[in-house]
Structure formats: C-alpha cells, structure tokens
N, C-alpha and C positions, 0 to 999 in steps of 0.2 A: 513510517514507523507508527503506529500509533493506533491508541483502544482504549476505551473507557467502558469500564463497568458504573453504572448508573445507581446508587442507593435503591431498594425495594420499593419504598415508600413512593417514590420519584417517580418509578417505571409506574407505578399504578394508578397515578395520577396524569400521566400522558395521554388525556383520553381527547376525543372530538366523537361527533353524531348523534343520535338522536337516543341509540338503544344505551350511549355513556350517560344520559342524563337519567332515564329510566333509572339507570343501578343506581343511581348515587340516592335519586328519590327514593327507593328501595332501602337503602338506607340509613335515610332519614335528615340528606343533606340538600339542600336549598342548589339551584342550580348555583348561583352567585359564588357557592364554597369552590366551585370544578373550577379547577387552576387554567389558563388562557394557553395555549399553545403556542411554543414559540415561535414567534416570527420575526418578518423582515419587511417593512412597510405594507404590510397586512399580507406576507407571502410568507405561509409556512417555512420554517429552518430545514424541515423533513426534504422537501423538494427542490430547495437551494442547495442546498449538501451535495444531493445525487446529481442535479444535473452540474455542478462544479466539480464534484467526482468524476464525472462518465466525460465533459470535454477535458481535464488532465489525464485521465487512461487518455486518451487519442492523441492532446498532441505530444507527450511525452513520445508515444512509440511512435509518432510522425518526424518534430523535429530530432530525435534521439538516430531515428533511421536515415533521414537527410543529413545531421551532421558529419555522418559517418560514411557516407558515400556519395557525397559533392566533390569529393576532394580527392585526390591521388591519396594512395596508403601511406607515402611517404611523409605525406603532410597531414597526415590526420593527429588529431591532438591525443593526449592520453586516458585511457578508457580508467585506470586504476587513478589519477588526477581527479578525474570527475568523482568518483566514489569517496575519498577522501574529502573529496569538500560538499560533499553533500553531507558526509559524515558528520564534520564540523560546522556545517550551517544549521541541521537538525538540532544537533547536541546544544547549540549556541542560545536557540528559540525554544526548547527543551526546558534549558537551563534556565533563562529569562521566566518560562512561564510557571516553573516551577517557587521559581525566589517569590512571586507574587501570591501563589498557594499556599507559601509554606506556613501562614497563620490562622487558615481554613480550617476548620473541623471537618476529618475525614469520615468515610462513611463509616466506621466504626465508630466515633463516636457518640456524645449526645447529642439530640436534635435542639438542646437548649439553647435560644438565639442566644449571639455575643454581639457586640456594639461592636458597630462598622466600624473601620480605622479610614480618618480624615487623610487627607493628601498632607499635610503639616506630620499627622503621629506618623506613617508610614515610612517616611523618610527621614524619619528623627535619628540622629546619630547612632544613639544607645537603641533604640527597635533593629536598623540595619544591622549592626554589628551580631545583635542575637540571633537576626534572620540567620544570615549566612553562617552565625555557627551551627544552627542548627538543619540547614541546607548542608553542611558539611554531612556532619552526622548522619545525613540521611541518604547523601549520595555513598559515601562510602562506611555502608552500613555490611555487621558481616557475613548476609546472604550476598551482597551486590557484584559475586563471583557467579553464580550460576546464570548471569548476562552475557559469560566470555563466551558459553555456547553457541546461542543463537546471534551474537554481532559476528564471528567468525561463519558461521553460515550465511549469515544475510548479505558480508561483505562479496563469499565467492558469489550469490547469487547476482548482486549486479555488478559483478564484473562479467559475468555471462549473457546478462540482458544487453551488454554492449556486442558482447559475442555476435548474438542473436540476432538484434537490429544490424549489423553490418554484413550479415549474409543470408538474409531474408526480405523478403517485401513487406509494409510497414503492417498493410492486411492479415498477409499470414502468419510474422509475428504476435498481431494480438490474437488471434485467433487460435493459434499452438498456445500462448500463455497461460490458456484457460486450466489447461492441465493439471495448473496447481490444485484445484477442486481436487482433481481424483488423486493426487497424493496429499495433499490436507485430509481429505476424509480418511486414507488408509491407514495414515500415523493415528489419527483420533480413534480410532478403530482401535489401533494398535495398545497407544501409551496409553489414553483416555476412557479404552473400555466405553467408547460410546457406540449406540444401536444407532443404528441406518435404517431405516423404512424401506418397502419394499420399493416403492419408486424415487427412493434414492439412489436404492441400487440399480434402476433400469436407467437412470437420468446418469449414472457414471457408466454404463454400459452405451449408453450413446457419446457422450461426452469422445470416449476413447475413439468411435465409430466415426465421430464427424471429426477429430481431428488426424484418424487415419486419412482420411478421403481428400483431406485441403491437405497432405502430404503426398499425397498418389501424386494428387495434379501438379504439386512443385516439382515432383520428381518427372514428372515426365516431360518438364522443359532439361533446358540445358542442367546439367550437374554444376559447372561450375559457367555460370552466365555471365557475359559481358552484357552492361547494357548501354543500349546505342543512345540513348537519352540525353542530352548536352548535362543534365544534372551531374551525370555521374563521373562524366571526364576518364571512364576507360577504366574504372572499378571493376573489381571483380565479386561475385556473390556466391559462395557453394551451399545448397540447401542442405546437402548433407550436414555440413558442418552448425550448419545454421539451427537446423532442427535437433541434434544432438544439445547444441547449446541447450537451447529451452527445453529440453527433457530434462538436463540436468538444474539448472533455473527453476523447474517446478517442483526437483525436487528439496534441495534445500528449500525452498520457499515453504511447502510443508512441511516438513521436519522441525523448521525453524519456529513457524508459527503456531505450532502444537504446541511444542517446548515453551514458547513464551507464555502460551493459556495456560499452561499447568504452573508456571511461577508466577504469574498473577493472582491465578485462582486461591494460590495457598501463599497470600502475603497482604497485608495490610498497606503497603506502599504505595503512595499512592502513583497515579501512572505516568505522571511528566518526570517524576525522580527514576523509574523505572529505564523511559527515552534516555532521560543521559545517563544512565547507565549503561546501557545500551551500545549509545554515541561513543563513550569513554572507549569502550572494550572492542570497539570496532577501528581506532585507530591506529592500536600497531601492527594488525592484519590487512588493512589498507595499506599501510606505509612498506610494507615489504617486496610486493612487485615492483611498487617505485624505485627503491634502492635496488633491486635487482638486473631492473630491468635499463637503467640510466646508463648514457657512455661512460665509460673509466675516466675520462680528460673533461666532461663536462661537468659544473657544480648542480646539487640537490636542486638548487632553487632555480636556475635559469631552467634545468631541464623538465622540471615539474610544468611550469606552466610554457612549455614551448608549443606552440601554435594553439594557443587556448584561446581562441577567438569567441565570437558572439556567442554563434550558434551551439558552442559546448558550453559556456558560460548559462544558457538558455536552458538549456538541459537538463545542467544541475537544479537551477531556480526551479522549474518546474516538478521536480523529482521531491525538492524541499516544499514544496507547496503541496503536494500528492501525500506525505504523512500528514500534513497537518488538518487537511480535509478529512484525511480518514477518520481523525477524532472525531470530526463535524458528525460525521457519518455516524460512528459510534454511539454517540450522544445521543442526537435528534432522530435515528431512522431505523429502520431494523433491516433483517438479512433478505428477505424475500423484496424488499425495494430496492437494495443493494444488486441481485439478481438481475433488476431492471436495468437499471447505471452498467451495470457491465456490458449487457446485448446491447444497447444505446454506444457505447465505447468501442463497439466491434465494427456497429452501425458505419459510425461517424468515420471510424482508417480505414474502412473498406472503399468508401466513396471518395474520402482524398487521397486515397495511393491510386484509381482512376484518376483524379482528375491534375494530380502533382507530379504522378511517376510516370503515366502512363502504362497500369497495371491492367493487364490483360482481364477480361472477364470469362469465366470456363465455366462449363454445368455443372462443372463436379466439384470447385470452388464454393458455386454459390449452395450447393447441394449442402458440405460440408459445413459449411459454414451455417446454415439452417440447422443442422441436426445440433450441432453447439447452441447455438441459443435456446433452441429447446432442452438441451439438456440443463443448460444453466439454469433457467426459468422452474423445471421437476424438479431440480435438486434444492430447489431455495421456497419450492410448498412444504412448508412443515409445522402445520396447524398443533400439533402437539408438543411444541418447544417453545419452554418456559422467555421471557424477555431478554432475562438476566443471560443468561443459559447463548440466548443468539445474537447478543453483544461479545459478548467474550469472545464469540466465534471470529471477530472480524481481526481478532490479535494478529499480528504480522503486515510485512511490508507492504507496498502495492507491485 
C-alpha cells in the first residue's frame, strides 16, 4: 500500500553529480548549500529501496507460491485469512506511523522551522491525548469514503494473487503480473487523461506480446498439471485458471491504483492517514468470504486461522513488509529505477522456481520473458515527466 508525494522543494534538491553542482553555482549557491543524499552507511537510500523491493517481489511470489502447493488442498490454510491480516498489520503500522506525523507540518504548509518535540513533551499526557484526537479527526475525516473504492479492489486483487500462485509457477506468475502496466496505463489514459509517448505505447505493445508467449508455453504443457515434485505432495495447478486469475489481478490492480492517484492528487492528507484509511475499508470486504466461506458447526475464530502455519504466516509478513518499502521506494527513488527492481524481481523467480521447483527451461519462456523486461524497461524511459508527476505514479499495491 503505499506512496508518497515528495514537497517541490525536496524533489529539487535531491540532486548528486558533477553537472548538479554546476546548476547550483549557476545559481549562485556554494556547493556546501546542496543537501547530502540519503543514505545508509554511505549507501544511497535510492539503491537500498530497490534492491529490498526487487528481492520482496521474488520471495513473496516464491514463498506465496510454495505455501500453497506443499501441501494437500485440504490442508492448505486460508487465502481470504492472509488478506485480512495483512489488512490489519498494514493499517496497524499505518496507523503507528501516522500518530508520530500527526505534528509535522504537511506539504502544504509553511516551511517555517518549529522546535522538535523531546521524548519527555511527545508522550506528555495532555500532547497524546491531542495527538489522537486529532489522529481521529483525520482518519475519519469526511472525504475518507472515497477509500471504500480502491480497499474493495485491492482486497479482491490479493485474494486472486493467492488464486494465481496456487495454479501457476512461481516464474510465470511474476512474469503475467507485469500486466498491471498495461492496465495502470489504460485507466490513466482513461480517468487521468494522461499522454503516453510513442514508445510507451510500443513498450505496452510488447509488454502484452511477451506475456502472450510465457502463456503459449504454459499452455502447452499439461492444462491441468500434477507435479511429480515431492514439494507438491500430488497438487494440482490449471494455467488456465491461473492466468485468468492474474488478468483479473491486473486488472483491479489498475483500476485501483489510478483511483488512488486521483484522491491523493486532490487531497491535502497526508499519506499514512490515507494507508489506514485504506486498511479501515478493506476489513469488511476481507471478512466476508471468511464468514462465508467457514463450516456452519465450526466457530469464526478457530476456523480463521486453521492450518495457518509458518509459511502463510511468512506470507503475510512479507506482503506487509512489500507496502512499506514501497514508500521507501516512493520517497528516495523514481519510476525508471523502479523499472529496474521489477526485471531484477523476474530475474531472481525465474532462477529459483529452477532451482526450488524444478521448472522446466523452454525458448519460448525465456523468449517471453525477455520481450517483458524490455518492455518494462521502454515504458519506465520518460525523460519528459515532471518528479512529482512519477512518484504519484507508483500509488497502489505491490
């Protein structure tokens, strides 16, 4: 979940090289003024982001894809369970990080310093008490209805990403997931009234070509495949079904994520109150396949977490960890290194559903799968988009 728009002022000072110092002298400002780059024991935050981004895309859709067919289907744990407690781990950490904001001055307003709050005033009775009332206030403030939208999409989407992983390989899952580009950009097109360059449009014209072609090749093994693998213990996997999932997984994924840029765009809120908001509205569209779906003679709560072992518990944490980088991501990095992190993320499941699954290597897999990173790669050159402009863009789930 997660995306931050950055203040002007901010973005324009995120500079490094040799031609950022020139402008500044230009000018008329001393190198010593140009603000230091963040980092992490002298390791840009840019390239820490990404590559903690690109290995959660992999093991999410690695351990996500093993926890779901190790086991007998009988005993597999609940797909709409995990979503729900991701739900409320998110909203949880959301919430947390939001109470510590709530006395920040947002980007709207003045840039006039205020005097840091000590550990003593911060947790002074009377400041708490204000905090959270005005943490009230802000969570349910009275736009914080146009979040029911996109939590109601983004819940069916990863209850479909469980779809997905449980009837796909963990390779050709990421690699279908890419998808959401081409319907992210079609909504933005759409709602957004945004222009597409002309090799953006050839970079979605391959996008769809290279993951027609890692479709051919699943299709031309078994339809509905057992595999002989001790992992799988006699699962079953239908690509049909599997790839249908993630069509429709990319498509609320876009839908959803558009919708979110366009109530960000036109809101002064800031964007961890946005998260649980989010979080809020996604809980009683979680909760309803659970109670649906539960025996009539078994209680809510034993059957919620029945066979909810490590490796769903793993899942989730991961999943919760995967919004919270994307901030990272938002913040410290832009779209066209994002680009990077994903083909790195494709990279990485392609090589361990060889060396975990025993996933077959085809020409027309690796062909597919080539034509996808380069499309990711042309669709994320877009030298004429403003900073601001392609942080916004990263609105939405992972």
């Amino acid at each position: 979940m997660s995306q931050l728009a950055l203040p002007v002022h901010q973005e324009t000072l995120a500079l490094n090289g040799d031609d950022d110092v020139i402008e500044y002298e230009e000018l008329g400002l001393l190198p010593a003024d140009v603000p230091p780059v963040p980092s992490f024991r002298g390791i840009p935050l840019k390239y820490i982001s990404l590559v903690t981004l690109a290995v959660q895309n992999s093991l999410l859709t690695i351990i996500m894809h093993y926890s779901r067919v190790s086991i007998p289907p009988s005993q597999s744990y609940s797909a709409p369970t995990a979503v729900l407690l991701n739900e409320l781990l998110k909203g949880s950490i959301s919430l947390a990080i939001a109470f510590t904001r709530i006395d920040r001055p947002t980007l709207y307003t003045s840039d006039t310093p205020q005097l840091p709050l000590t550990a003593s005033r911060f947790w002074h009775p009377a400041k708490v008490l204000l905090r959270i009332r005005r943490l009230g206030r802000e969570v349910f403030s009275s736009d914080c209805w146009k979040l029911s939208i996109p939590a109601i999409l983004y819940v069916i989407q990863n209850n479909l990403q469980y779809v997905a992983a449980t009837n796909l390989e963990a390779a050709t899952f990421q690699v279908s997931y890419q998808m959401k580009i081409l319907s992210t950009a079609a909504f933005s097109v759409l709602l957004l009234r945004k222009q597409l360059s002309a090799s953006q449009w050839l970079a979605l014209l391959f996008l769809a070509i290279g993951v027609g072609v890692v479709q051919i090749q699943t299709g031309a093994s078994d339809t509905s495949k057992v595999a002989s693998s001790l992992l799988f213990q006699g699962s079953s996997m239908n690509a049909l079904k599997g790839f249908l999932a993630v069509a429709a997984a990319c498509f609320t994924s876009g839908l959803a994520g558009v919708y979110f840029e366009m109530v960000l765009k036109n809101s002064q809120t800031d964007l961890w109150i946005r998260n649980v908001q989010l979080s809020a509205f996604s809980l009683l569209p979680a909760l309803i396949p659970i109670i649906l779906s539960r025996p009539s003679e078994a209680g809510l709560i034993s059957s919620l977490f029945e066979n909810f072992g490590a490796w769903a518990w793993a899942t989730v944490a991961i999943q919760v960890l995967g919004g919270l980088v994307t901030a990272m991501v938002i913040k410290y990095s832009d779209n066209i290194c994002k680009g990077f992190a994903t083909s790195l993320s494709i990279v990485i499941s392609f090589l361990a559903s060889v060396a975990l699954f025993d996933f077959q290597i085809t020409f027309t897999f690796i062909l597919g799968s080539v034509i996808v990173l380069i499309a990711t790669w042309l669709y994320n050159q877009q030298p004429g988009r403003s900073p601001s402009t392609a942080r916004l863009a990263y609105v939405g789930k992972n």
